[in-house]
Backbone and ligand atoms as CSV (ligand in chain L), in Angstrom:
chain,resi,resn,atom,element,x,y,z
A,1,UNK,N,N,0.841,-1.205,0.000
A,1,UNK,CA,C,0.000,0.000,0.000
A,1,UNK,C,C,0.874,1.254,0.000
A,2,UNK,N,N,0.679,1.833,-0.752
A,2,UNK,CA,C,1.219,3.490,-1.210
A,2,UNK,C,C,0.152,4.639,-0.055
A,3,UNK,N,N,0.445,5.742,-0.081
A,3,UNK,CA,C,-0.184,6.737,0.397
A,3,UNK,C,C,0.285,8.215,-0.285
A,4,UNK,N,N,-0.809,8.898,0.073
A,4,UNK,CA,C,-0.087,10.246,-0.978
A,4,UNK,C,C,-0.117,11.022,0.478
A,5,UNK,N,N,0.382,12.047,0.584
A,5,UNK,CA,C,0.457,13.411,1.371
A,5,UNK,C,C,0.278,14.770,0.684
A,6,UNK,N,N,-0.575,15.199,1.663
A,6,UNK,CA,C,-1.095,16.517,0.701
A,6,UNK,C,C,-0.666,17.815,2.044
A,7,UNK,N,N,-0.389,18.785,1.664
A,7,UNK,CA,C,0.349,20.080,2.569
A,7,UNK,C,C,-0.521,20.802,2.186
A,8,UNK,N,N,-1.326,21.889,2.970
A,8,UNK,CA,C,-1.678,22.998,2.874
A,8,UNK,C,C,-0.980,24.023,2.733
A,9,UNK,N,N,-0.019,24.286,1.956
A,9,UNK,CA,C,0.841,25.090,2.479
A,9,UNK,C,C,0.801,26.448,2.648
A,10,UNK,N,N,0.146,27.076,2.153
A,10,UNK,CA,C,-0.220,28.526,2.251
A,10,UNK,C,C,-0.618,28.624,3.698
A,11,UNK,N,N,-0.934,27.675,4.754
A,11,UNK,CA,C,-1.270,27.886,5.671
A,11,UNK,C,C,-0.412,27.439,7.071
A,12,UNK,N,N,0.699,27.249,6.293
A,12,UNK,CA,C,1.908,27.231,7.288
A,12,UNK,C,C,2.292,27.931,8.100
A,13,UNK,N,N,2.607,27.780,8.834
A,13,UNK,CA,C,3.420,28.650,10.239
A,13,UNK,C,C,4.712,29.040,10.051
A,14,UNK,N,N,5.353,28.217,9.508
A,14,UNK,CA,C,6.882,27.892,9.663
A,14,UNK,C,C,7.635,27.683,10.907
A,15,UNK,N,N,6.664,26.682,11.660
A,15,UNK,CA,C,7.353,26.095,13.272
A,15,UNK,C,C,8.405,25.189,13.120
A,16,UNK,N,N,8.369,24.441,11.909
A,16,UNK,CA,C,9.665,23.041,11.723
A,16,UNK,C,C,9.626,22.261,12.321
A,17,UNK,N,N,8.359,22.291,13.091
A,17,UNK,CA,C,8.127,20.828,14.089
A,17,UNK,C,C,7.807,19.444,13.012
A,18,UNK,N,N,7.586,19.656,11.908
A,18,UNK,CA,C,7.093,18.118,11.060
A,18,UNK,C,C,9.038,18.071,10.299
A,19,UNK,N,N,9.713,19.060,10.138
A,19,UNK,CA,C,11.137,18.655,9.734
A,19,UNK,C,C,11.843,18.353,10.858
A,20,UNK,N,N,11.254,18.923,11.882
A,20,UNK,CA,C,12.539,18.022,13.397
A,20,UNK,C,C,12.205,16.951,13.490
A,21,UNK,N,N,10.421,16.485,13.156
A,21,UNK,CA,C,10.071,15.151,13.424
A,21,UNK,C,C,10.381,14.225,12.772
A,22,UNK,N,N,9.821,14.560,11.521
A,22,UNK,CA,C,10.270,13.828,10.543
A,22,UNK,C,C,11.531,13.995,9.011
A,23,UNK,N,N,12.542,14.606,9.327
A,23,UNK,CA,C,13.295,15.191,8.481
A,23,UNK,C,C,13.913,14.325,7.114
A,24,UNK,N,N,13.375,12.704,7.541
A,24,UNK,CA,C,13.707,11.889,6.499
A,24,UNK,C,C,12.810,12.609,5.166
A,25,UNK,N,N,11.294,13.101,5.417
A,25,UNK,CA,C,10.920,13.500,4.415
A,25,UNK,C,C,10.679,15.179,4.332
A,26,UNK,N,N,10.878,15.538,5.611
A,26,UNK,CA,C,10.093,16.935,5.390
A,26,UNK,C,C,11.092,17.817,5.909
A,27,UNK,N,N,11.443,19.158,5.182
A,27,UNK,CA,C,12.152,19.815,4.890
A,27,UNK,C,C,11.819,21.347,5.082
A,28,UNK,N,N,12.722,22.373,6.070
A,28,UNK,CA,C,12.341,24.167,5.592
A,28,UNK,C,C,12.869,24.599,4.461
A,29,UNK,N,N,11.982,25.151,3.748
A,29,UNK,CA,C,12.780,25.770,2.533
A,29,UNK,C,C,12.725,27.299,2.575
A,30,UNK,N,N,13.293,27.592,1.579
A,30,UNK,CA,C,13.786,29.176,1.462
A,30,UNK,C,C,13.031,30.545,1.649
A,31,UNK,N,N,11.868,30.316,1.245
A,31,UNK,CA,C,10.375,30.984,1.563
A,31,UNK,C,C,10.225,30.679,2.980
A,32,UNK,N,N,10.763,29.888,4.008
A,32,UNK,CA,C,10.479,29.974,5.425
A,32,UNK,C,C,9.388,28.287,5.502
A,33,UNK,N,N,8.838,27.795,4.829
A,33,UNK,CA,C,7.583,26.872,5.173
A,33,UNK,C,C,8.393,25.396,4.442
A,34,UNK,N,N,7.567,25.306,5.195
A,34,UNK,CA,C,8.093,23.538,4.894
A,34,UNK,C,C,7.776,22.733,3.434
A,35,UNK,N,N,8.606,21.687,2.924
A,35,UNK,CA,C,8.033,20.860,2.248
A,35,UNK,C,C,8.097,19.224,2.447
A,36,UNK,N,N,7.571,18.372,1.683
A,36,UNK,CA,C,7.909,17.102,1.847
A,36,UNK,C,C,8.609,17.291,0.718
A,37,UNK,N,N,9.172,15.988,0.485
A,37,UNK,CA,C,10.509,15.577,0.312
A,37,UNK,C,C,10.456,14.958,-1.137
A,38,UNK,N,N,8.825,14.209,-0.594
A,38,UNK,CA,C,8.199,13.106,-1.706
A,38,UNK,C,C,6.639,13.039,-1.285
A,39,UNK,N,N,5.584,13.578,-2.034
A,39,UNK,CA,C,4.519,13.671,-1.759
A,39,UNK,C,C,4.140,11.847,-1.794
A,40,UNK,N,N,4.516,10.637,-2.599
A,40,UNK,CA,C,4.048,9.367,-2.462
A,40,UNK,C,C,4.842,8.613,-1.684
A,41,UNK,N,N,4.750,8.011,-0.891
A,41,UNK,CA,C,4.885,6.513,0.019
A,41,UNK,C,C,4.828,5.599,0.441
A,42,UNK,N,N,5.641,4.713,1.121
A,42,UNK,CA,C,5.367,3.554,1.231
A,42,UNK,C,C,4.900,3.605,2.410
A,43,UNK,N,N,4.370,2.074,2.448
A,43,UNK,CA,C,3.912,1.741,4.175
A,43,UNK,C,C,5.190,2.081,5.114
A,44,UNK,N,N,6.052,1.876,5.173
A,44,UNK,CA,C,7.585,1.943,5.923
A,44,UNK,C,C,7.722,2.942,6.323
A,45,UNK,N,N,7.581,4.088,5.436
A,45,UNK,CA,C,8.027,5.369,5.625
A,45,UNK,C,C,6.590,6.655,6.542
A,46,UNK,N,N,5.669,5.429,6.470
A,46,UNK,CA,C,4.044,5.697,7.182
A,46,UNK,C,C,4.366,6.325,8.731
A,47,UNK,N,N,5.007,5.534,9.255
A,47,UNK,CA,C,5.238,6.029,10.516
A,47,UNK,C,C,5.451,7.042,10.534
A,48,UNK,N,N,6.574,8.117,9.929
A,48,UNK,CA,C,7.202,9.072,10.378
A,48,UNK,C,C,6.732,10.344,9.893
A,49,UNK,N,N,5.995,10.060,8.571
A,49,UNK,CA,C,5.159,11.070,8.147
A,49,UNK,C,C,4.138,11.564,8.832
A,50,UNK,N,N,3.609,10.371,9.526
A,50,UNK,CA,C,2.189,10.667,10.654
A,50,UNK,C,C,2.840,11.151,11.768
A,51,UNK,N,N,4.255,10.961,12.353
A,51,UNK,CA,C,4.375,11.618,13.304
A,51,UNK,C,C,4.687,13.107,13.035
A,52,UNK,N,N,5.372,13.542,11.749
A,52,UNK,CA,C,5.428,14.615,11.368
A,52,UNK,C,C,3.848,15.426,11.274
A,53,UNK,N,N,2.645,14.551,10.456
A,53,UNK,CA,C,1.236,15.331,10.714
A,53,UNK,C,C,0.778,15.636,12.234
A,54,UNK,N,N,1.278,14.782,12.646
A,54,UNK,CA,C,0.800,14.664,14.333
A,54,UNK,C,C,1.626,16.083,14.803
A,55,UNK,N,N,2.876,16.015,14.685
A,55,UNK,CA,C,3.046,17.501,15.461
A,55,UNK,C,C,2.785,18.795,14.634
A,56,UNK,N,N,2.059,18.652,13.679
A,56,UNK,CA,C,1.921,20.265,13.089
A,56,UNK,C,C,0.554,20.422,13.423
A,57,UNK,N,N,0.873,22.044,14.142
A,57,UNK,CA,C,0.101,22.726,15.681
A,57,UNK,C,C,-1.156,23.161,14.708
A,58,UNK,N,N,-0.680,23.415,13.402
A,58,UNK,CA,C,-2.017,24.118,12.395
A,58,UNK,C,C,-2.504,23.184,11.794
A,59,UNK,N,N,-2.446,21.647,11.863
A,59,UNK,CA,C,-3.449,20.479,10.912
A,59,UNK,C,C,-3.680,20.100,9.376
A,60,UNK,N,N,-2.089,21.268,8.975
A,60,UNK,CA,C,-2.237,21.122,6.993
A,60,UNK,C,C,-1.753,19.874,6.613
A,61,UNK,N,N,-1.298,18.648,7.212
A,61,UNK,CA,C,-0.441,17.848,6.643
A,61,UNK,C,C,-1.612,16.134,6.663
A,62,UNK,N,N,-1.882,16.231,5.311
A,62,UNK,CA,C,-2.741,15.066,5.414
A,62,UNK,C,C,-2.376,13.497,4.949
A,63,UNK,N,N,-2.200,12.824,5.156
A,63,UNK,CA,C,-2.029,11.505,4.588
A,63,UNK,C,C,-3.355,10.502,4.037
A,64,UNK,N,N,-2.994,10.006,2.879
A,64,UNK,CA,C,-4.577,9.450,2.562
A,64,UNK,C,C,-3.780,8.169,1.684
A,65,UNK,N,N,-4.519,6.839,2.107
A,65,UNK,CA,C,-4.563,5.680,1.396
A,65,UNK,C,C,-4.350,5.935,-0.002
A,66,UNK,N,N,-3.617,5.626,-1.043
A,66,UNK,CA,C,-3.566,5.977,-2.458
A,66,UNK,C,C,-4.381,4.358,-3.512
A,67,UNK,N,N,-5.494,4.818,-3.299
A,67,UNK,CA,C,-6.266,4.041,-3.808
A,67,UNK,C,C,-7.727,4.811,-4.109
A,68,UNK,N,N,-8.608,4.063,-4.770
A,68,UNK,CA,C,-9.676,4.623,-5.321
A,68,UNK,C,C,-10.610,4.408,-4.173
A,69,UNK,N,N,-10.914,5.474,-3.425
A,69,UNK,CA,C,-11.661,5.626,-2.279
A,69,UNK,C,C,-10.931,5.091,-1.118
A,70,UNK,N,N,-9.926,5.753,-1.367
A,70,UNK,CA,C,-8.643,5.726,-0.116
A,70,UNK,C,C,-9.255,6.453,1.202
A,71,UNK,N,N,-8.676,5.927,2.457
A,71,UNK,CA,C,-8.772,6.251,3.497
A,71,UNK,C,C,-7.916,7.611,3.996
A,72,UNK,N,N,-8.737,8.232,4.444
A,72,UNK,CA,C,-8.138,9.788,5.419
A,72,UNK,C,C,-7.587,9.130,6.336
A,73,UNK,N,N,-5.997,9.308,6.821
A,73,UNK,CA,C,-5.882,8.923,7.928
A,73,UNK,C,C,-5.529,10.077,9.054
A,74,UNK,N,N,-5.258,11.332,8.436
A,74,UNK,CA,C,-5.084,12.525,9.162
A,74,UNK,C,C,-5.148,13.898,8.239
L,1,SF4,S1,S,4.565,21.479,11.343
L,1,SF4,FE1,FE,2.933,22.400,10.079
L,1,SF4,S2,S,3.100,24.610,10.393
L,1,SF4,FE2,FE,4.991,23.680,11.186
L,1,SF4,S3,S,6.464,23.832,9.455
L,1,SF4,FE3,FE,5.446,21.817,9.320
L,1,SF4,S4,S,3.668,22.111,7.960
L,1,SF4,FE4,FE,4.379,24.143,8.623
């Protein structure tokens, strides 16, 4: 199972709490706001992305099942 990640980004903070968390994928860039690294994923790499959604204080960082009527998981 794959998953996609979707960023709100216009609605960033620029706290860097999802690049301290998770810095394997998520990154500050030059404009001040964060990006991922790689919007698609594997199950493996599931963990760390959700802990990266989990600490962003504003709720833009979504992960969703990459399938046809995939699951929201945050
Ligand atoms: S945790 Fe949220 S608000 Fe903070 S840098 Fe990451 S995406 Fe932006």
């Amino acid at each position: 199972m794959d998953y996609n990640i979707e960023q709100e980004r216009e609605k960033c903070i620029m706290c860097g709490a999802c690049a301290g968390t998770c810095p394997d994928n998520w990154e500050m860039k030059e404009d001040g706001k964060s990006s991922p690294k790689k919007t698609s994923i594997s199950e493996d790499e599931l963990d760390c992305n959700m802990s990266a959604a989990q600490s962003c204080p504003v709720n833009i960082i979504h992960i969703k099942e990459d399938k046809e009527d995939g699951k929201q998981l945050i």
